[in-house]
N, C-alpha and C positions, 0 to 999 in steps of 0.2 A: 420254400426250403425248410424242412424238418430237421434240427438240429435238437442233440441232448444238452441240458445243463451242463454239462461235462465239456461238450465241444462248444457252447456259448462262452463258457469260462475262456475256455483256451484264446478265441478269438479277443475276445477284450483284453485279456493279459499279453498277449502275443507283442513283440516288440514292433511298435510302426513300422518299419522297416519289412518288417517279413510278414507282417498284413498286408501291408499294399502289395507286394510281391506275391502276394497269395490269391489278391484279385484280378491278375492279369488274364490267368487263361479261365474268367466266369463271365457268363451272359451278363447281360448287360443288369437284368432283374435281379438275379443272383447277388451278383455285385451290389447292387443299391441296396438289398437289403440285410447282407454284412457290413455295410459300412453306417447304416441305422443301427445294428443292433453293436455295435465297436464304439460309435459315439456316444453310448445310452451312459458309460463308463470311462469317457474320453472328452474331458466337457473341451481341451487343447484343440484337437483333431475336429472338431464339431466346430471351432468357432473358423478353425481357418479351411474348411469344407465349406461350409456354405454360406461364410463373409467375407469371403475375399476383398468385398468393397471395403469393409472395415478394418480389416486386417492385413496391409499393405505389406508392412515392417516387420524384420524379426520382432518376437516378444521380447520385452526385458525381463530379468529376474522377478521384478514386482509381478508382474504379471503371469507371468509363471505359478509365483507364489497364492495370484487367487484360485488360478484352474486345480493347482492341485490342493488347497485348502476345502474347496468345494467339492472336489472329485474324493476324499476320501470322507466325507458326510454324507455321500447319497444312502437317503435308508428312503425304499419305497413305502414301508407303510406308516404312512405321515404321525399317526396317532400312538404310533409305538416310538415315535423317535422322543431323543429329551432334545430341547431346544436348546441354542447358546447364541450370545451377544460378542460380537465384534466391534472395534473402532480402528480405523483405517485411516490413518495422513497420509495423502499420496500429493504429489507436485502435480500445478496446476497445467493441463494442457497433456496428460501421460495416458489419456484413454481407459481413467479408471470407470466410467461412466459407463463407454463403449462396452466394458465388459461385466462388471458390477450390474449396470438397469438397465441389457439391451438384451445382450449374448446369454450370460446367465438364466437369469428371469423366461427365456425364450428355449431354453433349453430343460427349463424344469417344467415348463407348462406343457413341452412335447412327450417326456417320458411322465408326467404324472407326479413329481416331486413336488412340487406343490399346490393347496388346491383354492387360497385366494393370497393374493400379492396386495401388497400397501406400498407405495413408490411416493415419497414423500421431498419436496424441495422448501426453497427459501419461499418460493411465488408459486401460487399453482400455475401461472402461466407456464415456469418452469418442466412441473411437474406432468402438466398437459402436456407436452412435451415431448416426454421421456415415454408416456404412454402412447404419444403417437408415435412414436419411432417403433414403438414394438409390433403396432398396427402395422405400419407400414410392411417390415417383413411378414408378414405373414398375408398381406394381402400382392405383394409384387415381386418378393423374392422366389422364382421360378424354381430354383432346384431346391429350395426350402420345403415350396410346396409341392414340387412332383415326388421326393423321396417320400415323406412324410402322409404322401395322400391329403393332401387341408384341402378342404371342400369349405366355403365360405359362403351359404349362400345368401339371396336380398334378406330374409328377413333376421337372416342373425346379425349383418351390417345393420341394418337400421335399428336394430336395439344397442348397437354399441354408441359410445356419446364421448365425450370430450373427456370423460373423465374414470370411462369406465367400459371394457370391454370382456367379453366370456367366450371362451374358447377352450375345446376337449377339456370340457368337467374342470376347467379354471377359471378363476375371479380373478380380473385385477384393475387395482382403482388407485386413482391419484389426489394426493391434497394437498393443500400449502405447510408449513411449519406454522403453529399458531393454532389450527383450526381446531373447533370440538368435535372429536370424532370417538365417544366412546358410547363402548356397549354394540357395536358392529360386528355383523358375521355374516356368512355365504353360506347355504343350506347350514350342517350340524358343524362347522368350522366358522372358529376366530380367526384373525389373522394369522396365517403359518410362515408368512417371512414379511418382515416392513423390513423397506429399505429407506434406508434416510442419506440422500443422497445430494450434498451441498447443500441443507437443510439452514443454513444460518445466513443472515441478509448480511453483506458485507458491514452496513452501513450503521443497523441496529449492534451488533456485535462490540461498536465502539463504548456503546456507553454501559457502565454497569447498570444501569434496568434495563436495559436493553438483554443483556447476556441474563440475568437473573429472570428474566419474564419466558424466555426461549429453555432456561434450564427446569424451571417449575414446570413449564407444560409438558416436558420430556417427562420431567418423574410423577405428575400426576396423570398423564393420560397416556401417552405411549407405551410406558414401561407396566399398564395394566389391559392393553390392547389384547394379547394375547393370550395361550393359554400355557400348558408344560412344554409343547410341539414346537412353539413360536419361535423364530429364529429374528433378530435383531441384527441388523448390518449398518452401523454408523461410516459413511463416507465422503471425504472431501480434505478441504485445506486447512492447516490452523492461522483462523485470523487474527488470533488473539490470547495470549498465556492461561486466560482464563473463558474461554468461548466452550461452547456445549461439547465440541469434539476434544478436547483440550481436557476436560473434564471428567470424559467416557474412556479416555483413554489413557487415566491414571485411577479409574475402579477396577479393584482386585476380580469383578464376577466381569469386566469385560478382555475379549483378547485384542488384545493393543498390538501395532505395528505402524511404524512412523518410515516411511518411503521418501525420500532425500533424493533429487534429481544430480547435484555431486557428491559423490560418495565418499572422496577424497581429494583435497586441493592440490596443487601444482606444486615441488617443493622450493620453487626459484621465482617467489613472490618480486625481486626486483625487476626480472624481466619482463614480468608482465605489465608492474608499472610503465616501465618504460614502453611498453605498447601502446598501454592507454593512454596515454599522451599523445602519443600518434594517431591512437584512433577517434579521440576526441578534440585534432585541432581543426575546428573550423577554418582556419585559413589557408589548409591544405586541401584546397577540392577532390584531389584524389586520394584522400586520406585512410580510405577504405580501404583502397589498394596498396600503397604504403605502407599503413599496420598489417594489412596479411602477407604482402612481403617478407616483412620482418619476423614475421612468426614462421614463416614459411622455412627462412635462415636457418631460426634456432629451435625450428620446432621441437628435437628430442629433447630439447633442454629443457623446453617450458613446458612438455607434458611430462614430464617423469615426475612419478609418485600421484598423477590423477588417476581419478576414477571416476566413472559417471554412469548412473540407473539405464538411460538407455540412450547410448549413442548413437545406431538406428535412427533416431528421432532427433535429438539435440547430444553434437557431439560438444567436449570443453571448450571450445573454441565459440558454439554456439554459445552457450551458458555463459562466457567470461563477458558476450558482447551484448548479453541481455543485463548483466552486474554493471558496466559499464554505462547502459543507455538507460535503465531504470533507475539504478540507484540500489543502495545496499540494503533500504529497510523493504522497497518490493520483492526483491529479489530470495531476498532470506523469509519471507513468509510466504510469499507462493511456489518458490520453488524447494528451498531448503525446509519447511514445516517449521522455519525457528523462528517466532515472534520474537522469545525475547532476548534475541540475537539483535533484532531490528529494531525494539525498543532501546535500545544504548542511544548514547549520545548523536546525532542526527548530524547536526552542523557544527564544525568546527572552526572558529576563525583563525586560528592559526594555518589553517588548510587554504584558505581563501586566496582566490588571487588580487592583488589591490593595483589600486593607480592614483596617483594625487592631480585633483583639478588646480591646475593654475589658469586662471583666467579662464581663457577662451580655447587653454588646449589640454590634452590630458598626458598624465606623463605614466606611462604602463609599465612598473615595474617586472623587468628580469632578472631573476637571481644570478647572481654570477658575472653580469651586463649592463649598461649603461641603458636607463629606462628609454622607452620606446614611447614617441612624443606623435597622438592623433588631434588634429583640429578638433575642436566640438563643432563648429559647422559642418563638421563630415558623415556627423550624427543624425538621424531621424530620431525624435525625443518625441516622448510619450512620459501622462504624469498618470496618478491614478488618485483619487480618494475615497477612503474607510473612513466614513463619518460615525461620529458617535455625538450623543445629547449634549455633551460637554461640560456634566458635573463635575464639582472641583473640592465637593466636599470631601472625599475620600479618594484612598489611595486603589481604593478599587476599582473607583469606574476605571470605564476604558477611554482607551485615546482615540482623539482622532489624528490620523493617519494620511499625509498625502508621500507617496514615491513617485520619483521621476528618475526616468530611466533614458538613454541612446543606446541604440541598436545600429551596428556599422553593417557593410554589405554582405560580411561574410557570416553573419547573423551571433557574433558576439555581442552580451548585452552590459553595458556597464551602468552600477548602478548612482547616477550622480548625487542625490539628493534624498534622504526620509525625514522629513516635517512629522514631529507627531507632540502633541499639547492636549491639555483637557481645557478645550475653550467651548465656547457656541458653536449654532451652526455659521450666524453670519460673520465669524472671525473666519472658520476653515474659507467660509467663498471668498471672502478678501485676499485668505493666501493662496490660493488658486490664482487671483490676477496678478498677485506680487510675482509667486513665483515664473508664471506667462513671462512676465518682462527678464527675467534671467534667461528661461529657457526657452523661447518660443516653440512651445507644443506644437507640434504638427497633429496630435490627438487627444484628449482628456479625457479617463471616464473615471464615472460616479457610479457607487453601485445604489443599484435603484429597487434594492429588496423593502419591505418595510417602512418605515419612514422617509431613510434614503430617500424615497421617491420625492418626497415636499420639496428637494432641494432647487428642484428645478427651477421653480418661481422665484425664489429671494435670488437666483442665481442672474435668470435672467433681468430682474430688476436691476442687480449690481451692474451689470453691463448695458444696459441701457444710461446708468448715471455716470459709468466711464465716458462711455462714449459723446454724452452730451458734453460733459467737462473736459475731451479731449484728451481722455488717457488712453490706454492701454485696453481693449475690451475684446478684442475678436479669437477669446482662447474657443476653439472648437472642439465641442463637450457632446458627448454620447454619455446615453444612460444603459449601464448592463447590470441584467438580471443575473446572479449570482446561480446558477442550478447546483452546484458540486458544496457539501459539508467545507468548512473550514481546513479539518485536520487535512482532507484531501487535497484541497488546494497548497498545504502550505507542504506536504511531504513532497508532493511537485517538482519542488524546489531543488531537492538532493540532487538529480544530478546534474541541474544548469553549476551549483558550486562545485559540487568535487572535481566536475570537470575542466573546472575555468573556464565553461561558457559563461558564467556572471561572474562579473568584477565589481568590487569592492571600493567606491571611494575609503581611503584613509582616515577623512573626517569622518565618517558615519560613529553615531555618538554612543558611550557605552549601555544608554538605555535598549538601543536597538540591539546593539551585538548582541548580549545578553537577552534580548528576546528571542532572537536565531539559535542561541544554541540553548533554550530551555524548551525548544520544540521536542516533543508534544506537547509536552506535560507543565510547559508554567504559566503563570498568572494571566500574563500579559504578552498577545500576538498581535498585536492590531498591526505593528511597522511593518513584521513581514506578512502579514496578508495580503495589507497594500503591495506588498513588492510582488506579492505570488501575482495578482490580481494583473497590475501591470505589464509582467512579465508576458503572461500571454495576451494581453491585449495586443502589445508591440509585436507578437509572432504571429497572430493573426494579418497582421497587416505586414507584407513585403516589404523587407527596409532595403531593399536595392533605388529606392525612389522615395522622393519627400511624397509622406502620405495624402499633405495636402492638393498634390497635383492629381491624384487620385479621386475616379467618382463619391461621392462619402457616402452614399447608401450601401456602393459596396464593401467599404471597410468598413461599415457599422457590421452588415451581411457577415465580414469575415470575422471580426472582434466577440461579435456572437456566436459564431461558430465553432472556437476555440475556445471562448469558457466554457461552451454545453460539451466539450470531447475532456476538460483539463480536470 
């Protein structure tokens, strides 16, 4: 089909609507190839043409916002274009990816828009990845390749590699964040577009060398990768007030845009309290149902004045019940882009819900109501200890740490006990058998990173000299490997409290409170680590039954399995 400049215009400008109505009475050749040369200027229409796999859902605004951010930059001849740098906070799970280093990237490599790609992650495992997803279209995606004509043959596949593949007069190669990749280029071209796409480790992010080591590398070797032409696209989460995106996206030569998955909250914040109460009492098994009930009630009432990025995908209702089960400081960094929203104050004890131990029962405060009295024998109890050296010269060292915790059937966990002193190791194993004769464990762990592991021995000795003397000896002790950072473990925590899944003994001592609510950021966490620590020990293992009656390779099985997910 022979078309002038004149009528190519038209077709690409032509409103969708009266295009596609305009391909109805054309052969079928005809058709495919107005509809290649409409997408050339259509990156919208191109993505939901030939990914329907990808593109299930309407688009949301954000996304809208990149097709046509993109679609009014196509300039084909790459060496006359001037380059520009972007930074993009998009909520975690919103398909910036999908469309940023899949769709894009595959769409500029078909018309020519670009002539080598840099695709850049945290991992290159990541970033391998990303590059094979591109592969993959183009070697399985059928109407990808019958409109476009791709002919792929053996020996172009087997010069493509893990990291790096060439197709119609394009480069494109992937590498981890970190790596030295300067002084690179593809025939007489630098890099013409790097994507940095979740380009920062969660995990490094936390600590300032961490962020300073990932920011140098950006300004001594990325930001000299290219040439005039070079187009830069920062994208992903802010992990952190101060993390590389965070940073790209408060320089005046980058164009910044921060993508918030609610856009605006509910304006009858009580009712939603009152939901989530509902929707977090464990003792209501049908609680799920019940909370949506009651939303269901008063729904106009509890969405008025929301708004949300893309309801398609996560309506307010989803989003309130992700704020709910994650906790405030996940939820406002992955999803809202606002760390330092999530940096405020963590744990509250005035928010807490408490219960006072007398003796052998517990008495579970209700406000408004005469406390609510559970046996401790009704309890499956689990202790944990955070051992430390036990220096006592300063106020620096750390404590050691033992929590002991009951877990009833409906999997609320109260927390009865935090032990925490700067003594030796062999004082903490002594209070290990004290505390056995209060509580009789049904499970005990030690964590067994580092030194921790020594403990085993002096531990088992002690119970052997119980047991000769006819004490108290048979606490059953697993050792667990810690895999997850500290601050991970203890943010954890957020929402077993704000929900009143964990209770509060009332003795619990002002050293500990005061370490709960100096999370992240104070001195001293050893008590609540122990508690995090515990916490899923006891969840790993089914409190519908004394653990003891239980195989114990398999609740070691399971105890492990739940620190390596927490």
């Amino acid at each position: 089909m022979n078309l002038t400049p004149e009528q190519e215009t038209l077709i690409q400008k032509a409103p969708l609507k009266t295009f596609l109505e305009s391909l109805k009475p054309l052969k079928k050749t005809e058709a495919k190839n107005l509809i290649a040369m409409r997408c050339r200027t259509d990156p919208l229409l191109f993505a939901r043409y030939f990914f329907p796999h990808h593109c299930r859902l309407p688009f949301s605004s954000m996304h809208r916002d990149f097709f046509e951010k993109y679609r009014r930059r196509l300039i084909p001849d790459i060496l006359a274009r001037k380059g520009w740098r972007e930074a993009i906070a998009a909520p975690r799970g919103f398909a910036k990816s999908t469309i940023k280093t899949l769709i894009l990237p595959i769409h500029a490599i078909l018309y020519n828009y670009e002539r080598y790609i840099i695709i850049i992650s945290a991992t290159l495992r990541q970033a391998k990845q990303r590059l094979k997803n591109i592969k993959n279209e183009f070697l399985t995606n059928k109407l990808l390749r019958d409109y476009y004509n791709i002919s792929i043959g053996s020996d172009r596949r087997r010069s493509w590699t893990q990291q790096t593949i060439n197709l119609l007069d394009c480069q494109a190669e992937a590498y981890s964040a970190g790596t030295e990749i300067r002084g690179i280029s593809w025939r007489e071209f630098r890099p013409t577009r790097i994507i940095l796409d979740d380009a920062e480790d969660s995990a490094l992010v936390e600590s300032a060398e961490g962020r300073a080591k990932i920011l140098d590398w950006f300004n001594e070797v990325i930001e000299h990768l290219g040439d005039s032409y070079t187009i830069i696209e920062a994208i992903g989460t802010l992990l952190h007030p101060d993390s590389l995106l965070a940073n790209l996206l408060r320089r005046p030569d980058f164009e910044a845009r921060t993508f918030r998955a609610v856009l605006t909250f509910a304006d009858d914040a009580a009712l939603w309290e009152k939901w989530r109460l509902l929707f977090a009492n464990l003792a209501d098994y049908n609680r799920l149902e019940t909370s949506r009930q009651f939303f269901l009630k008063n729904r106009n009432a509890m969405l008025k004045g929301s708004r949300v990025l893309w309801a398609a995908k996560e309506d307010y209702y989803s989003l309130m019940s992700q704020l709910a089960t994650q906790g405030r400081r996940a939820f406002y960094q992955e999803k809202q882009n606002e760390p330092d929203a999530a940096e405020s104050r963590i744990f509250d004890r005035k928010k807490f819900r408490y219960f006072i131990l007398e003796g052998d029962k517990l008495l579970i405060e209700q406000p408004g109501d005469a406390p609510r009295t559970i046996p401790l024998a009704s309890l499956s109890i689990f202790g944990f200890l955070d051992s430390a050296l036990g220096n006592r010269k300063t106020s620096q060292s750390d404590f050691a740490a033992i929590a002991t915790v009951g877990i009833d059937k409906d999997g609320f966990i109260y927390l009865l006990d935090v032990w925490m002193r700067r003594v030796p190791p062999t004082r903490q194993i002594e209070k290990i058998f004290e505390l056995h004769e209060r509580f009789k464990y049904d499970r005990f762990g030690i964590e067994a990173n580092c030194f921790q592991s020594l403990l085993m021995l002096p531990l088992e000795e002690e119970r052997k000299r119980r047991r000769a003397a006819g004490g108290i000896w048979d606490v059953p002790v697993i050792e667990i490997v810690q895999h997850n950072k500290k601050e991970a473990r203890l943010l954890a925590l957020e929402p077993f409290a704000s929900n009143g899944w964990l209770l509060f003994n009332r003795a619990m001592t002002e050293e500990f409170l005061a370490q709960m609510e100096d999370i992240p950021h104070g001195r001293h966490d050893d008590g609540p680590d122990a508690v995090a620590s515990v916490v899923v020990l006891c969840r790993g293992i089914k409190a519908d039954g004394k653990a003891q009656n239980k195989n114990s390779a398999d609740c070691v099985r399971a105890a492990h399995k739940s620190l390596a997910l927490y």
